[in-house]
C-alpha positions as CSV (number, residue, x, y, z in Angstrom):
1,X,-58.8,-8.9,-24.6
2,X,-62.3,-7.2,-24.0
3,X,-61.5,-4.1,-22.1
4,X,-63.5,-0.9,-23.2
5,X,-61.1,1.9,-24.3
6,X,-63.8,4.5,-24.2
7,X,-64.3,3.1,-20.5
8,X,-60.6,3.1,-19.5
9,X,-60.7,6.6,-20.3
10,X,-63.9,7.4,-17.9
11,X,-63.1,5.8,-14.9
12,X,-59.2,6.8,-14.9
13,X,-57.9,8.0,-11.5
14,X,-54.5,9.2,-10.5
15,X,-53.4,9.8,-6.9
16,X,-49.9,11.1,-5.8
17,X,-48.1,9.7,-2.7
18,X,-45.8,12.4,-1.7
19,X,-43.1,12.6,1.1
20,X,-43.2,16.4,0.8
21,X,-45.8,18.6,-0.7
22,X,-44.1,19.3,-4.1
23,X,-45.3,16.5,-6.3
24,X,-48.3,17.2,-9.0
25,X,-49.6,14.6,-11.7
26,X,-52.1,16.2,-14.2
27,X,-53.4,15.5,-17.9
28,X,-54.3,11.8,-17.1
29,X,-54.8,9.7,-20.4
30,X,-55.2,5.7,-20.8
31,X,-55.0,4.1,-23.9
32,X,-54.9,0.6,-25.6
33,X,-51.8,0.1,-28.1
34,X,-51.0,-3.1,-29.4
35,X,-52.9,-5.4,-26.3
36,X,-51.3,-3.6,-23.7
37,X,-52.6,-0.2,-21.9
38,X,-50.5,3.0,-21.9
39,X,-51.2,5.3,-19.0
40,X,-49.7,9.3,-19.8
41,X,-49.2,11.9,-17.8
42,X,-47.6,15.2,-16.8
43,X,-45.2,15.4,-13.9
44,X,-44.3,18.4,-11.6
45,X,-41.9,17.9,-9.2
46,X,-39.3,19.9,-7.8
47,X,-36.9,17.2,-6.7
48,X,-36.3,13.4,-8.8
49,X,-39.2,10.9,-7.8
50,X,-39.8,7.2,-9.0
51,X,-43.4,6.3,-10.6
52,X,-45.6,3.3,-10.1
53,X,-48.8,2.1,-11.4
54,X,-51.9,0.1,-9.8
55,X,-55.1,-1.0,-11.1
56,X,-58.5,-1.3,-9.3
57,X,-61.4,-3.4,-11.0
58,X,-64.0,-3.0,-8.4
59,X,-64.4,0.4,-8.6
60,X,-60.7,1.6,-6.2
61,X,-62.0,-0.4,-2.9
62,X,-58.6,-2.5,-3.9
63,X,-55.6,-1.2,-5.9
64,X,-53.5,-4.0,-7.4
65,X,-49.3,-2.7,-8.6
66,X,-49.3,-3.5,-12.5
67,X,-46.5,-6.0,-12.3
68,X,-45.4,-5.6,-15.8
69,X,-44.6,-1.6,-16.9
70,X,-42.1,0.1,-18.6
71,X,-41.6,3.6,-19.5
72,X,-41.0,6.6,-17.6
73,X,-40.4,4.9,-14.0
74,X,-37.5,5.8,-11.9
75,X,-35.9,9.0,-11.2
76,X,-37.8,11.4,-12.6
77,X,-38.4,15.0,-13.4
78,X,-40.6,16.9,-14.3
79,X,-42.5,17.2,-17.7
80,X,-44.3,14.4,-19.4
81,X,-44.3,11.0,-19.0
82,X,-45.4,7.3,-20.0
83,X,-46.3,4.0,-18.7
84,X,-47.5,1.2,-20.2
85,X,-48.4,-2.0,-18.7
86,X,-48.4,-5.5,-20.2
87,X,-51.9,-6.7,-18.5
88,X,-52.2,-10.0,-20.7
89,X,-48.2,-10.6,-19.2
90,X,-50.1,-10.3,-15.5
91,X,-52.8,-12.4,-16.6
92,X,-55.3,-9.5,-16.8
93,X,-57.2,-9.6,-19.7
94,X,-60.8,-8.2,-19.0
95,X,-62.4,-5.9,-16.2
96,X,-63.2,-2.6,-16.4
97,X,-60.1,-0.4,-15.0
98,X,-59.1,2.6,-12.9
99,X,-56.1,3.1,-12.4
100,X,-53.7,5.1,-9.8
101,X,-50.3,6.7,-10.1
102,X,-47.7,7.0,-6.9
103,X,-44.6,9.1,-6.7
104,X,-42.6,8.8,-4.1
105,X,-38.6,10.5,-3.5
106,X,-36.3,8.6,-6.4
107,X,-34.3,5.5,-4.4
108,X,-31.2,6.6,-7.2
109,X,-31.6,10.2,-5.8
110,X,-30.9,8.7,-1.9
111,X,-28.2,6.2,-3.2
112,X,-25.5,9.1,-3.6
113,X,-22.1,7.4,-4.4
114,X,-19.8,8.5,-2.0
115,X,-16.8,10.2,-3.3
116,X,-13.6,9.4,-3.9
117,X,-11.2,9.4,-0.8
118,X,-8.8,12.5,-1.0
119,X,-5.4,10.9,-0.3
120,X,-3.6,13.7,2.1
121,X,-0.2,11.7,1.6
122,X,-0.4,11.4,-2.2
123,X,2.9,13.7,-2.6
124,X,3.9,13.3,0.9
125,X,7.8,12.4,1.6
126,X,8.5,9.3,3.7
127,X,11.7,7.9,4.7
128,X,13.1,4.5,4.8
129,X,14.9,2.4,6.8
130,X,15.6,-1.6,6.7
131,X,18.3,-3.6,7.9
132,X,18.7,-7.2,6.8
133,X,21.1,-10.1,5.6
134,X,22.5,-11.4,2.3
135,X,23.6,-14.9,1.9
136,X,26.4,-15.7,-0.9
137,X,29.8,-16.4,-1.1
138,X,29.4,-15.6,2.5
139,X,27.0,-14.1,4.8
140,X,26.6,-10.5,5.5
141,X,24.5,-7.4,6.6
142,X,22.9,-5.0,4.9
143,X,21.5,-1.4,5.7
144,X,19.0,0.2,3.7
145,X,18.1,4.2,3.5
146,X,15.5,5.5,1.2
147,X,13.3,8.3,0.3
148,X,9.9,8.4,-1.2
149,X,7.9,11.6,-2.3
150,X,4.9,10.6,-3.7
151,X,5.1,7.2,-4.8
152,X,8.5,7.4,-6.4
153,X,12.2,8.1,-5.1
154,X,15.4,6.4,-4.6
155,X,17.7,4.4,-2.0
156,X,21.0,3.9,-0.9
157,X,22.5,0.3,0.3
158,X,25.4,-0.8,2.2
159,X,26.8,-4.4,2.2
160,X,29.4,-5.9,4.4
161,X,30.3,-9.1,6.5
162,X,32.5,-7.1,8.6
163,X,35.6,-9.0,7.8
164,X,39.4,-7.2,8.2
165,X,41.3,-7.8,4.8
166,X,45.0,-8.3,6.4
167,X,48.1,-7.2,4.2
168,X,49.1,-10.2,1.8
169,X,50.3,-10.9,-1.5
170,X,48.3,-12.2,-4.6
171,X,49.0,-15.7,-4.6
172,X,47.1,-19.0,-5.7
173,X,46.3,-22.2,-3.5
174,X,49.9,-24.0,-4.9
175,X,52.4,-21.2,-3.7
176,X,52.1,-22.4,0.0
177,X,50.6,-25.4,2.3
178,X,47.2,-24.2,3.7
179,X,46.7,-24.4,6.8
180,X,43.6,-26.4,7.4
181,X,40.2,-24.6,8.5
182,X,41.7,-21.3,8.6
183,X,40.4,-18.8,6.2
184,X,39.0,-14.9,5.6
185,X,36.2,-14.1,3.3
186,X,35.3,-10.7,2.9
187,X,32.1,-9.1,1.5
188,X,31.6,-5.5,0.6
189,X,29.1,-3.4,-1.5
190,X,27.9,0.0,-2.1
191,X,24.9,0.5,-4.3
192,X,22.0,3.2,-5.1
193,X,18.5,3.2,-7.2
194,X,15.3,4.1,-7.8
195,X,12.1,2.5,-5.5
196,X,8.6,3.3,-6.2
197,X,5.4,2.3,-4.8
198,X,3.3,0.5,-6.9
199,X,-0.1,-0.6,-4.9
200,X,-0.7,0.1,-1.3
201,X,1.0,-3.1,0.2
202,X,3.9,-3.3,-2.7
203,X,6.6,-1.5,-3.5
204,X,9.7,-2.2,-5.9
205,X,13.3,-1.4,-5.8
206,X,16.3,-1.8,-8.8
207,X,19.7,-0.4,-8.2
208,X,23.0,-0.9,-8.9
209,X,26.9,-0.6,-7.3
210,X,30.1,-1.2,-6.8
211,X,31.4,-4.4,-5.0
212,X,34.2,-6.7,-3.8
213,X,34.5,-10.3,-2.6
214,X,37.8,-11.5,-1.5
215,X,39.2,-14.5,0.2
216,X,42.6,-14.7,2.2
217,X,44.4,-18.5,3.5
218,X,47.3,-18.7,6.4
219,X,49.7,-20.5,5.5
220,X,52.3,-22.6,7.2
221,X,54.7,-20.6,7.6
222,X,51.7,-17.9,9.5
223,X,51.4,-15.4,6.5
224,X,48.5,-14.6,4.7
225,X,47.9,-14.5,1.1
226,X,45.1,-13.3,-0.9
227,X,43.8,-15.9,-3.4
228,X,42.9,-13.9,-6.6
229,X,40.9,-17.2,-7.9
230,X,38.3,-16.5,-5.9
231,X,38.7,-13.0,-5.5
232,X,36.4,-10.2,-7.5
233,X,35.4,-6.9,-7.6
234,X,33.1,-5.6,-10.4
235,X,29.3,-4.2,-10.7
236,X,27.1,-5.5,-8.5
237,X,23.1,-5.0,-9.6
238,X,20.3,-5.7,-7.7
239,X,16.5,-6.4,-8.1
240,X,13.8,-7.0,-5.6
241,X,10.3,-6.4,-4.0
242,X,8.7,-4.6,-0.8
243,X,5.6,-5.4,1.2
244,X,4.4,-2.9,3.3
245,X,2.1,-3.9,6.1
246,X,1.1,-0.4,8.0
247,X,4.4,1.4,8.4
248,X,5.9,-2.5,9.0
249,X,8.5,-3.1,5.6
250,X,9.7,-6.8,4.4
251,X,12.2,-7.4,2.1
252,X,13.1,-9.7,-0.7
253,X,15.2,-9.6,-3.8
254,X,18.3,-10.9,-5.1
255,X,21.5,-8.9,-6.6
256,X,24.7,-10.1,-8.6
257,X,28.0,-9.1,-8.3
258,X,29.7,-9.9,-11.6
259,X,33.5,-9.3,-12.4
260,X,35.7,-12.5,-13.6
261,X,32.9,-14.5,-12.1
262,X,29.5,-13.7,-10.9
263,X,28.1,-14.4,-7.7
264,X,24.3,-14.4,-7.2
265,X,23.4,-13.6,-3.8
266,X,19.7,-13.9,-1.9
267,X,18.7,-10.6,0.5
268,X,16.1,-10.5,2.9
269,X,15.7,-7.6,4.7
270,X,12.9,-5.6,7.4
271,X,12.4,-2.2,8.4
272,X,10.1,0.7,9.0
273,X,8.7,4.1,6.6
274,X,7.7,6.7,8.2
């Protein structure tokens, strides 16, 4: 590369480009280290600026940005600072140089991440409410009433097909003729747990209770009996999931009621929180 150091030095020339009238650049230096051409100087500023660098080879009619630089660039304060500039890497490799320096308001310093929402409801208590269906052993209803404060509380369930147990005896299907098509099934559950919310379209649910499924045949002779085969009452758990759409609740889950046998039973449910 034949480019003068001694002239580098003469002909240096540093401008400032400033928004507002609170920029300085003084103590210009240029120097050659290792093929490449380090411009120094020292910044006053009273507010974060970004540097750039341009050469001129006929004399500053024409100022050229030095493509490849590295140093002390963006967002700057003030005290002193470097550039140096890869000319060979731009495919500069003679001429004899001035150079100019810009400053212009930071682009980080305008790009201010905004901050984080405040969440006004982030401890505030909602209610539930969700009515829905359960299909088993038979189908039934189901009526759901919950409490959140925060994102964690708890919820109480009702379960029922509505069905009348009539007073019988215990029996089993061989102590009397069954009269065809005619028989009661009954479904009945009361259960409570925790529900929390876990994103902002999902919440969970877990619980547990006490239930009762019976079933009652006429028979021919017009009495009822109660058919303790495929009668049970024992804990009846339950599991499921939330989505929340707005204030707009849907249901899904699934819950067990487990005594001599278990029944598994599907719920679907929808409702409001408010």
């Amino acid at each position: 590369m034949r480019i003068a150091k001694t002239i580098i030095q003469l002909v240096l020339f540093v401008g400032c480009l400033q928004a507002v009238q609170a920029q300085r650049i003084d103590n210009i230096e240029a120097v050659f280290v290792n093929g490449k051409i380090r411009v120094s100087c020292v910044l006053q500023t009273t507010s974060p600026v970004d540097l750039s660098l341009y050469w001129s080879d006929d004399g500053g009619a024409l100022f050229n940005p030095c493509q490849t630089v590295s140093g002390d660039l963006t967002n700057q304060s003030s005290g002193s600072k470097s550039i140096v500039w890869d000319c060979g890497e731009d495919g500069i490799i003679m001429g004899n140089f001035i150079f100019t320096i810009t400053c212009l308001p930071s682009v980080q310093q305008a790009v201010i991440p905004a901050p984080d929402p405040v969440r006004k409801d982030k401890n505030k208590s909602h209610f539930l409410l969700m009515a829905g269906a359960s299909a088993g052993p038979t189908i039934s209803g189901t009526l759901t009433v919950g409490f959140l404060h925060g994102k964690w509380g708890g919820y109480a369930k009702v379960k029922s097909n509505f069905a009348t147990m009539g007073d019988a005896p215990i029996g089993v299907p061989d102590d009397a003729f069954y009269v065809y098509n005619f028989s009661k099934k009954g479904r009945f559950s009361v259960s409570a747990g925790v529900t929390g919310q876990v994103a902002d379209v999902l919440l969970i649910y877990a619980g547990a209770g006490y239930g009762a499924k019976w079933v009652q045949w006429k028979t021919t002779s017009g009495q009822l009996i109660t058919i303790d085969e495929m009668s049970i009452n024992g804990v009846d758990p339950e599991l499921g999931l939330v989505l929340k759409t707005g204030n707009f609740l849907i249901g899904v889950g699934a819950n067990a009621l487990i005594g001599m046998k278990t029944y598994v039973e599907a719920n679907i449910s929808i409702g409001f929180i408010f």
